[in-house]
Structures are given as structure tokens and as C-alpha cells.
N, C-alpha and C positions, 0 to 999 in steps of 0.2 A: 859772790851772789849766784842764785841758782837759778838761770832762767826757765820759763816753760812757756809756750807757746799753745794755745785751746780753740779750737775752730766749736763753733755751736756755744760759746759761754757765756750767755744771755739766759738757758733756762734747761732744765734735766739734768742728764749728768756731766753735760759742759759746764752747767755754771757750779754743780755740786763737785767737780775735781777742781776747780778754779779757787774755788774757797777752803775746799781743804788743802792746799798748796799756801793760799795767804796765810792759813792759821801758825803754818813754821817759818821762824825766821830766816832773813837771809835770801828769801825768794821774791821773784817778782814775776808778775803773770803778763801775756801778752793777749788779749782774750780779740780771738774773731769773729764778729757775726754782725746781724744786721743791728742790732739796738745793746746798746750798754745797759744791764742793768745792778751791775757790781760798782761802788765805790768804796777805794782801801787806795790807800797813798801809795802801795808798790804794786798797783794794778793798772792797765793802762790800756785803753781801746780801739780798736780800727775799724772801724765800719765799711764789711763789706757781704756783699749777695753772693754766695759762693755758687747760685746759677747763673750770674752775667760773668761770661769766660773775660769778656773785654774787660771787667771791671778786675776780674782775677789778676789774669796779667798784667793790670797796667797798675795796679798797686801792693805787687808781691814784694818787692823792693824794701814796701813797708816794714813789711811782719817781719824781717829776717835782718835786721842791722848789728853790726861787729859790737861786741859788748865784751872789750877790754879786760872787765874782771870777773867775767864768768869762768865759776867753779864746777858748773855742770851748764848742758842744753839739752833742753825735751819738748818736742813736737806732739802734741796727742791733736790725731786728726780725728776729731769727735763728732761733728756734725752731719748728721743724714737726712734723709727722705725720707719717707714711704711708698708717698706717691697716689694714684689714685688704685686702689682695691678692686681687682676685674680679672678678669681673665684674656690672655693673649686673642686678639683677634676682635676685640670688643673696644679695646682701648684709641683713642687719637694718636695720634705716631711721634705727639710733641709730647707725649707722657716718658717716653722712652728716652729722650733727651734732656730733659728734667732731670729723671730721678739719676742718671749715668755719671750729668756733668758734675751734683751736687756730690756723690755718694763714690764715684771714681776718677773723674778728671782732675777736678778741684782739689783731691787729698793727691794723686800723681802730680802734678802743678807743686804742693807742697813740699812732701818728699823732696824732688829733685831739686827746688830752691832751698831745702835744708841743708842736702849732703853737698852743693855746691859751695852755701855759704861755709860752713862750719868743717866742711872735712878735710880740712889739714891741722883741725886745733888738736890739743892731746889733752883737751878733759871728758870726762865720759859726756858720750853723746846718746842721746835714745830718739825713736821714734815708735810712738805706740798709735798703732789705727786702730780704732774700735768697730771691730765686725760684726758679726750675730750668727747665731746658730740656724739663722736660714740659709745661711750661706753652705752649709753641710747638706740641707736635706730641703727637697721638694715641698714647697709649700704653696698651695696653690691661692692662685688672688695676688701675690708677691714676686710676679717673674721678673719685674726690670729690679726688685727690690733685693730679691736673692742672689740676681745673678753679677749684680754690683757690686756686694759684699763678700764674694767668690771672688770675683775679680781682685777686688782688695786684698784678700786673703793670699792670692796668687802673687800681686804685686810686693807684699812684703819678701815672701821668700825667695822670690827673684831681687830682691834687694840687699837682702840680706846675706844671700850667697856671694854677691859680686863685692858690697863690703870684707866681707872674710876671706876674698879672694887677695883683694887689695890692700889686705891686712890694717884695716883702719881703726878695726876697735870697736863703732858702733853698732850698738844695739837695735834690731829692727822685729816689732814683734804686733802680732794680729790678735786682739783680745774681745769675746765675743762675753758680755758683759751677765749677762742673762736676763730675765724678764723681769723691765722695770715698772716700777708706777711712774710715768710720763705723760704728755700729752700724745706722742707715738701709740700709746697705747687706748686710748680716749678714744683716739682714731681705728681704731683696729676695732674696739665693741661696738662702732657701729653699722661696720659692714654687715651686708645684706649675706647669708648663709651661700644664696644662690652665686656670687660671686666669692665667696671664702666659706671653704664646707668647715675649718675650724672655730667659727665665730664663736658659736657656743662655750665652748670649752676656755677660750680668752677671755669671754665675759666672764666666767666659772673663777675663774683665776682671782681674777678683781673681788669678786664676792666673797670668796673662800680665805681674802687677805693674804696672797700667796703673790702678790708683785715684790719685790725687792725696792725698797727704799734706794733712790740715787742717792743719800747721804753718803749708807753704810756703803754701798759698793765705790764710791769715789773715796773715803777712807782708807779699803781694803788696796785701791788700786796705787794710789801715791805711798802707801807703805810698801809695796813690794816692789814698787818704780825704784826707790832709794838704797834695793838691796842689793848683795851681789848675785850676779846669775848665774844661776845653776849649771852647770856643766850640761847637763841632762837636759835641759830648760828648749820644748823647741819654738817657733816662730810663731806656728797659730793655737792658740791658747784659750783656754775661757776661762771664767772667774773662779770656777769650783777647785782649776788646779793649780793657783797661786798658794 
């Protein structure tokens, strides 16, 4: 059996990688978040707020249990924020706490309860965090939002090094998905210019039918999870170069 494990799999492209994973046999999904809204007989759910750290830790235990006939394990830490849309200096101080513990602590929390649980098994093991290409570049209105997904970004290859160090085998890589039609992005057209001078051009996006369906990209992503990697292949990645 092929395990995988999906934080955010309740709706976007958590619940669109969750289901294109049920559609091949053999697999069984572990799906995180606050509300279930997948049922499929080898799907099975944990309800949990990935902002209550109390609530993280005291039911990590959960997500990550020894499973005997697993042929593969795969971690995809899919769930994020946004946050609230402003610019530094305007914001409450409990925004910056929010969007950190959902978007970095909570996916470090994972990580480390994965490679704990699973890193002496010898079947391939992966971890895919999902980043964004704000994490690359300045985007203003998005500063706890960017600088989360940077951090994430940082986290994998510092994880990834110390695996290859310790010669274990697993897979650790940061895929920044591209811009989807989501409710993330609902949220983005309706910022005020004056707090995000890009608004326009998001809205533009949406009009011009230039979002990426979560179907096709959750598709694109668990075929390439299933392949061998590239020699070449490096940690932080985006969808155009699979």
C-alpha cells in the first residue's frame, strides 16, 4: 500500500491531490484539516486547526502511525494562509503569528514527525511542501505571507542536505504550484490596490481565464511524485519544471 499523508484536504489543491491519489489503486490517503469533505473507503480523516500549536502537538502522534505494508510514504504539506492583505506596520502583531504557525511551524512540526517516524524504513520516502513563487520575489500586501514560504523553502533544503548527509534515501522537495483558481485567490481580488498595488492584474488573471485548475495541477503533481528523480532534479521547484 501507498501511503500519503495531505494537510489542507478539505478543498483547493489539498483536496484535488487527495483525490487524484484515490483514483490509483493501492493507495490510501491521510487527509488533515479542519472539516472532512472526501469520502472513499481508503481515505480516512483527522481533524485538526493547524493554528492551535496545542492542538498540533498533542495529536501529531495521529497522522503518522507504523503501517506495516507500506510500499511507499509521502508527506505533501499543502495547507497555507494568506493572511490578512496590508502592508507591514498596519497590521495587528497576532497576524504575524497566524500566518507563521499555519504556513511554517505547523509544516516543521510535520517534517520532523515524519523523518522521525519513518526514517529507518527502506521504501521510498518523499516530502513535498508546497510553496509559491512569492516566496522568490517581493510582493507587497504578502510580507508574513512571503516570507513563510521562503522560510519553507529554506527548510526543505536544509532538510534535505542533512538526509543526503545521513544517507537515508528520502526525498525532500519545495514545489511552488502556480497560480491557481482557489479560494486563496477570491481572497486576493478583493484587496484594496492601496494595500496590494498588484490587485488589478490578479483580478486580470481570473478574467482573462489564465488560473490553473487544481485538478490539472494535482494530476501533473502525483505523476511526477511516482517517478524516479532526476539526478539534476533540485529541492525548490515549480510546476513549469516537472
Amino acid at each position: 500500500m501507498h501511503y500519503y499523508i495531505i494537510t489542507g484536504a478539505s478543498r483547493g489543491l489539498g483536496k484535488a491531490l487527495a483525490e487524484a491519489v484515490l483514483r490509483q489503486p493501492d493507495t490510501t490517503v491521510v487527509g488533515v484539516s479542519r472539516h472532512a469533505t472526501i469520502e472513499h473507503e481508503r481515505y480516512s480523516h483527522q481533524p485538526l486547526d493547524l493554528s492551535d500549536m496545542l492542538a498540533v502537538q498533542n495529536n501529531l502522534h495521529k497522522v503518522f502511525p507504523q503501517w506495516p505494508d507500506a510500499q511507499s510514504v509521502t508527506l505533501i504539506n499543502n495547507a497555507a494562509v494568506l493572511g490578512e492583505i496590508g502592508y507591514l506596520g498596519e497590521h495587528q502583531n497576532e497576524h504575524f503569528e497566524f500566518v507563521f504557525d499555519v504556513n511554517i511551524v505547523a509544516p516543521a512540526m510535520f517534517m520532523n514527525t515524519f523523518l522521525s517516524a519513518y526514517g529507518q524504513l527502506s521504501v521510498p520516502r518523499t516530502i513535498l511542501n508546497i510553496s509559491s513563487g512569492a516566496a522568490q520575489r517581493a510582493v507587497d500586501g504578502w510580507g508574513a505571507y512571503s516570507a513563510s514560504k521562503a522560510a519553507l523553502d529554506a527548510l526543505s533544503c536544509t532538510a534535505q542536505k542533512e538526509q543526503d548527509l545521513r544517507g537515508s534515501g528520502i526525498r525532500i522537495r519545495s514545489l511552488s504550484p502556480g497560480i491557481l483558481d482557489t479560494t486563496m485567490q477570491e481572497h486576493i481580488r478583493t484587496a484594496d490596490e492601496h494595500n496590494f498595488s498588484e490587485a488589478a492584474k490578479f483580478a486580470d488573471f481570473h478574467a482573462e481565464g489564465l488560473l490553473a485548475q487544481p485538478e490539472e495541477v494535482a494530476a501533473k503533481i502525483v505523476e511526477w511524485l511516482q517517478k524516479e528523480t532526476r539526478r539534476d532534479e533540485t529541492v525548490v521547484l515549480s510546476i513549469n519544471s516537472l
